[in-house]
C-alpha positions as CSV (number, residue, x, y, z in Angstrom):
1,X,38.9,-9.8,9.5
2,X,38.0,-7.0,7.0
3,X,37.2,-8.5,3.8
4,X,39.6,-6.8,0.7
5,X,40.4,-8.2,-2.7
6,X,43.5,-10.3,-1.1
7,X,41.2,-11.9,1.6
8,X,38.1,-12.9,-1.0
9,X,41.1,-14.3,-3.1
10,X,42.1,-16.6,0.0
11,X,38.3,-16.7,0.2
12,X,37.8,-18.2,-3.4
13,X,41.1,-21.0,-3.0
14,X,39.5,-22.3,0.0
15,X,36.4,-22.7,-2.2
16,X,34.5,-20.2,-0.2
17,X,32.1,-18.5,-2.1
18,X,29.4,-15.6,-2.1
19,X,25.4,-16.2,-2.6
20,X,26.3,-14.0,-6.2
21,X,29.1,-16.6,-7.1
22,X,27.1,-19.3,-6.8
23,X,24.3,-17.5,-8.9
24,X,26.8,-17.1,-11.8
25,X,28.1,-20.4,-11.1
26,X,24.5,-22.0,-11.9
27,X,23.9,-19.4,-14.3
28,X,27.0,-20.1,-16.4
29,X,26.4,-24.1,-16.2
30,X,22.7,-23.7,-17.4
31,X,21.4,-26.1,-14.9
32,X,18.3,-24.0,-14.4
33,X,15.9,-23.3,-17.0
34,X,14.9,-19.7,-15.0
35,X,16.7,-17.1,-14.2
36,X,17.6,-17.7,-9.8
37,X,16.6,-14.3,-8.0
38,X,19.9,-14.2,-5.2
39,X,17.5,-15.2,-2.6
40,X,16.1,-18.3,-3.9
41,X,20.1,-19.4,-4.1
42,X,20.3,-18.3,-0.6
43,X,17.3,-20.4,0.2
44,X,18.4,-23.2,-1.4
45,X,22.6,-22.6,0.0
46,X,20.7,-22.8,3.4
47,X,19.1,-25.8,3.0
48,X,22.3,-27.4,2.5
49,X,23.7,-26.0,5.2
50,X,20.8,-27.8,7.4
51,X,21.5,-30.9,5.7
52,X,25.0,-31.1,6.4
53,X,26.3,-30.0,2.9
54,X,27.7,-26.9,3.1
55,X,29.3,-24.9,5.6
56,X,28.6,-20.7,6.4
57,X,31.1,-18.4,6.9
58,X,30.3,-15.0,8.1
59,X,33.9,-12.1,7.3
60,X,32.7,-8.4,8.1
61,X,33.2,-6.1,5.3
62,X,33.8,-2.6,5.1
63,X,31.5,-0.5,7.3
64,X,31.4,-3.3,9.2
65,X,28.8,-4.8,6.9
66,X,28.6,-9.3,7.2
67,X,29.2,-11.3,4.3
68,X,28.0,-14.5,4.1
69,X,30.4,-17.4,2.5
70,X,29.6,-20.8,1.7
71,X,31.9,-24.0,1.1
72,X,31.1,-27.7,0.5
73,X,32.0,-29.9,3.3
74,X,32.7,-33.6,2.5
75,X,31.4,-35.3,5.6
76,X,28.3,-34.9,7.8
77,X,29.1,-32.7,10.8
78,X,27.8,-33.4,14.1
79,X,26.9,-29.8,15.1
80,X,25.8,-27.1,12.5
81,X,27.9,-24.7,10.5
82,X,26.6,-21.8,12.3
83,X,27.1,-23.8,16.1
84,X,30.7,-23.5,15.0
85,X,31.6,-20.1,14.4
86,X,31.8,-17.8,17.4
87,X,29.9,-14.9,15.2
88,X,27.0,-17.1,14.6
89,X,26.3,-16.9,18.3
90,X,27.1,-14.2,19.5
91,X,24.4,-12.1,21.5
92,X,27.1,-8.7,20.4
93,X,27.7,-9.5,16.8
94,X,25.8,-6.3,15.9
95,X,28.1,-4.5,18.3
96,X,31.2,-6.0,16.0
97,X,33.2,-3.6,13.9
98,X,36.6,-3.9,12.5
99,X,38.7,-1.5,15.0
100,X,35.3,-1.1,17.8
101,X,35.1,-1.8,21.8
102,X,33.7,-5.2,19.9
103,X,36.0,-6.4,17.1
104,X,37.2,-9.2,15.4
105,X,40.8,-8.4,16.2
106,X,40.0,-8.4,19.7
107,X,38.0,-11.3,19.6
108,X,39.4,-14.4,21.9
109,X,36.7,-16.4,20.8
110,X,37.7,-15.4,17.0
111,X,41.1,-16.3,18.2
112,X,40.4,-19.8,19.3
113,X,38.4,-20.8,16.3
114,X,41.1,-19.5,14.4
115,X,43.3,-21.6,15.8
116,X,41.2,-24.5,15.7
């Protein structure tokens, strides 16, 4: 899926968010008393991810360019985010473009998590 304003819309109700969200988010609250460069917020998004927190989310862009999303997850899961979504391991993910030989659209893999 190509990610447009409509699908980062169904992104945000889902609670998914960007590594820049966040970085508002914290920056808006005040809960840090420095300014976060994005890639200490991705440092410290990944960390949750590893300890069961948070869930990633990878949507290719325009260009075919990844974006990452994250979204809290409630319980522990027994397998990581990323041993979950078929992009996460998949040896042809830089092959993937939005209407390629490799696509999204033409993904069964994409298909079944989907349907999951």
């Amino acid at each position: 899926a190509v990610v447009s304003t409509q699908s980062t819309g169904a992104a945000q109700r889902n609670m998914m968010v960007d590594i820049k969200q966040v970085k508002n988010f914290i920056s808006q609250l005040g809960i840090s008393k420095v300014e976060l460069e994005e890639e200490e917020v991705k440092q410290i998004l990944e960390s949750l991810v590893f300890d069961g927190f948070v869930c990633r989310t990878y949507m290719l862009g325009e260009g075919g360019k990844r974006i990452t999303f994250y979204r809290a997850i409630k319980h522990q899961p027994l397998t990581s985010g990323l041993s979950r979504v078929p992009c996460g391991v998949c040896p042809l993910l830089s092959q993937c473009t939005p209407g390629g030989q490799v696509s999204p659209n033409s993904c069964v893999y994409m298909k079944e998590w989907l349907m999951f």
